[in-house]
C-alpha positions in Angstrom: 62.8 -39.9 -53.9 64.1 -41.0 -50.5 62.4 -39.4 -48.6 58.9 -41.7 -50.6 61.6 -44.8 -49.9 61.4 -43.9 -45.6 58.1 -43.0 -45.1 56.4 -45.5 -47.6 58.7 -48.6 -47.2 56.9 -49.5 -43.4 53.8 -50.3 -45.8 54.7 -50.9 -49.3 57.3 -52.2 -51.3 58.6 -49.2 -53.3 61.0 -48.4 -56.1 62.5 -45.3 -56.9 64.6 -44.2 -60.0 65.9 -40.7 -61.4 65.1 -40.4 -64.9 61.9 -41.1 -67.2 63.6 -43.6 -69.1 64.2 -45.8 -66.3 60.4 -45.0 -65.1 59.4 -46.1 -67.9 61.1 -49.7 -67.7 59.9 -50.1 -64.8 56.8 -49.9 -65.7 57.0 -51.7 -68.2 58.2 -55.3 -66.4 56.1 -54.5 -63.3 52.5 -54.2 -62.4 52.4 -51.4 -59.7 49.7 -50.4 -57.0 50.3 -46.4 -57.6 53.2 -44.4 -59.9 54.3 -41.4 -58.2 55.8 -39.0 -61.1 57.5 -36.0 -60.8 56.9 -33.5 -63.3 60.6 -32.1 -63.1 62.6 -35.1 -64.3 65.8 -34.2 -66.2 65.9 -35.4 -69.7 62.1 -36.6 -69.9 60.0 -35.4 -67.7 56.8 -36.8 -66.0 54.0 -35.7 -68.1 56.0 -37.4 -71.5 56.4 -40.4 -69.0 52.8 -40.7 -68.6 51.7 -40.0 -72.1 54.3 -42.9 -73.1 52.9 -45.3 -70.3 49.6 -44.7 -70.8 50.0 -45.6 -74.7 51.4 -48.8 -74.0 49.3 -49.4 -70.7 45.5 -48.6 -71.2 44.3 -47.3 -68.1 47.3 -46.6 -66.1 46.8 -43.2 -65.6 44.1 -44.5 -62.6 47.8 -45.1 -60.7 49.7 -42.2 -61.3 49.8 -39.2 -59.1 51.8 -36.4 -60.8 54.1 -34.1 -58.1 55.6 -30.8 -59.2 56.6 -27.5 -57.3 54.8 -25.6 -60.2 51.4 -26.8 -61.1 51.8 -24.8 -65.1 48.8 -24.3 -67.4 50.2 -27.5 -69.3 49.9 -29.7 -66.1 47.2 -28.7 -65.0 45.4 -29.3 -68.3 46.8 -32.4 -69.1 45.6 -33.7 -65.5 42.7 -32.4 -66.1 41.9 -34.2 -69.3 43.5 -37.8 -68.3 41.4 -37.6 -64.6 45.2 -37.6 -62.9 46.0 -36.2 -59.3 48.8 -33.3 -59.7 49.8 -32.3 -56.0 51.8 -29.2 -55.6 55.1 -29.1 -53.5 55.6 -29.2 -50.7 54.1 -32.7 -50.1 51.9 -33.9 -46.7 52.9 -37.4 -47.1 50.3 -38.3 -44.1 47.8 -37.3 -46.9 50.1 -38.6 -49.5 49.3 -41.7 -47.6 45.6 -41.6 -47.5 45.9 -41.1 -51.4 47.4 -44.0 -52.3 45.6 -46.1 -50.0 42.7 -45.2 -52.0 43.7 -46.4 -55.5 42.9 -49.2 -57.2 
Protein backbone atom coordinates (compact mmCIF):
# COMPACT_ATOMS: atom_id res chain seq x y z
CA UNK A 1 0.00 0.00 0.00
CA UNK A 2 1.06 3.67 -0.63
CA UNK A 3 -0.06 5.09 1.85
CA UNK A 4 2.66 2.23 4.22
CA UNK A 5 5.23 3.58 1.20
CA UNK A 6 4.68 7.61 2.67
CA UNK A 7 4.46 7.32 6.09
CA UNK A 8 7.07 4.41 6.61
CA UNK A 9 9.69 5.36 3.85
CA UNK A 10 11.20 8.52 6.35
CA UNK A 11 12.40 5.43 8.56
CA UNK A 12 12.56 2.20 6.74
CA UNK A 13 13.20 0.96 3.49
CA UNK A 14 9.89 -0.53 2.37
CA UNK A 15 8.50 -2.63 -0.46
CA UNK A 16 5.20 -3.00 -1.51
CA UNK A 17 3.47 -5.44 -4.06
CA UNK A 18 -0.21 -6.37 -4.94
CA UNK A 19 -0.61 -10.01 -5.03
CA UNK A 20 0.51 -13.01 -2.72
CA UNK A 21 2.58 -14.52 -5.27
CA UNK A 22 4.80 -11.67 -5.57
CA UNK A 23 4.75 -11.46 -1.59
CA UNK A 24 5.88 -14.42 -1.50
CA UNK A 25 9.04 -13.90 -3.73
CA UNK A 26 9.85 -11.39 -2.03
CA UNK A 27 10.21 -12.99 0.80
CA UNK A 28 11.78 -15.42 -0.38
CA UNK A 29 15.18 -13.44 -1.80
CA UNK A 30 14.97 -10.98 1.14
CA UNK A 31 15.35 -10.98 4.82
CA UNK A 32 12.85 -8.36 6.17
CA UNK A 33 12.51 -6.49 9.63
CA UNK A 34 8.49 -6.87 9.66
CA UNK A 35 5.77 -8.28 6.77
CA UNK A 36 2.75 -6.29 6.66
CA UNK A 37 -0.04 -8.73 5.01
CA UNK A 38 -3.30 -7.93 4.00
CA UNK A 39 -5.74 -10.45 4.50
CA UNK A 40 -7.84 -9.32 1.28
CA UNK A 41 -5.32 -10.01 -1.50
CA UNK A 42 -6.86 -11.02 -4.84
CA UNK A 43 -5.98 -14.39 -6.02
CA UNK A 44 -4.08 -15.50 -2.74
CA UNK A 45 -4.78 -13.90 0.02
CA UNK A 46 -2.68 -13.14 3.26
CA UNK A 47 -3.42 -15.85 5.60
CA UNK A 48 -2.34 -18.69 2.46
CA UNK A 49 0.77 -16.24 2.19
CA UNK A 50 1.75 -16.74 5.60
CA UNK A 51 0.98 -20.37 5.88
CA UNK A 52 3.33 -20.68 2.61
CA UNK A 53 6.14 -18.42 4.18
CA UNK A 54 6.06 -19.71 7.31
CA UNK A 55 6.61 -23.38 5.77
CA UNK A 56 9.59 -22.42 3.97
CA UNK A 57 10.72 -19.83 6.76
CA UNK A 58 10.61 -21.23 10.33
CA UNK A 59 9.73 -18.51 12.50
CA UNK A 60 8.68 -15.86 10.37
CA UNK A 61 5.43 -15.46 11.57
CA UNK A 62 7.39 -13.26 14.68
CA UNK A 63 7.44 -10.45 11.50
CA UNK A 64 4.21 -10.55 10.07
CA UNK A 65 1.40 -8.34 11.16
CA UNK A 66 -1.81 -9.37 9.38
CA UNK A 67 -4.31 -6.19 8.26
CA UNK A 68 -7.90 -6.82 7.23
CA UNK A 69 -11.22 -4.73 7.41
CA UNK A 70 -12.91 -7.90 8.81
CA UNK A 71 -11.23 -9.67 11.52
CA UNK A 72 -13.45 -13.39 10.55
CA UNK A 73 -13.60 -16.42 12.89
CA UNK A 74 -10.80 -17.89 10.49
CA UNK A 75 -8.37 -14.91 11.11
CA UNK A 76 -8.81 -14.59 14.15
CA UNK A 77 -8.12 -18.19 14.93
CA UNK A 78 -5.32 -18.68 12.79
CA UNK A 79 -3.61 -15.50 14.58
CA UNK A 80 -4.37 -16.81 17.40
CA UNK A 81 -2.66 -20.15 17.04
CA UNK A 82 0.65 -18.80 15.12
CA UNK A 83 1.01 -15.74 18.01
CA UNK A 84 0.41 -13.19 14.85
CA UNK A 85 -0.89 -9.43 15.33
CA UNK A 86 -4.21 -9.06 13.08
CA UNK A 87 -5.16 -5.28 13.25
CA UNK A 88 -8.62 -4.31 12.03
CA UNK A 89 -9.16 -1.38 9.46
CA UNK A 90 -8.98 1.43 9.70
CA UNK A 91 -5.21 1.60 10.55
CA UNK A 92 -3.45 4.22 13.27
CA UNK A 93 -0.22 4.12 11.60
CA UNK A 94 1.32 6.30 14.60
CA UNK A 95 0.61 2.94 16.49
CA UNK A 96 1.33 1.01 13.37
CA UNK A 97 4.63 2.60 14.06
CA UNK A 98 5.20 1.73 17.58
CA UNK A 99 4.48 -1.91 16.40
CA UNK A 100 6.99 -2.46 14.22
CA UNK A 101 9.46 -0.75 16.05
CA UNK A 102 9.02 -3.42 18.54
CA UNK A 103 9.79 -6.48 16.41
CA UNK A 104 12.63 -8.38 16.24
Amino acid sequence: MEIFKTFFGKKWEVITVSEGNLALLKIKLENFHAIILDVGMPAMNGLEVCRLAMKDNPGIEKKIILITGYISEECLNFSKQHKILCVQKPIFLNELECTLSKLH
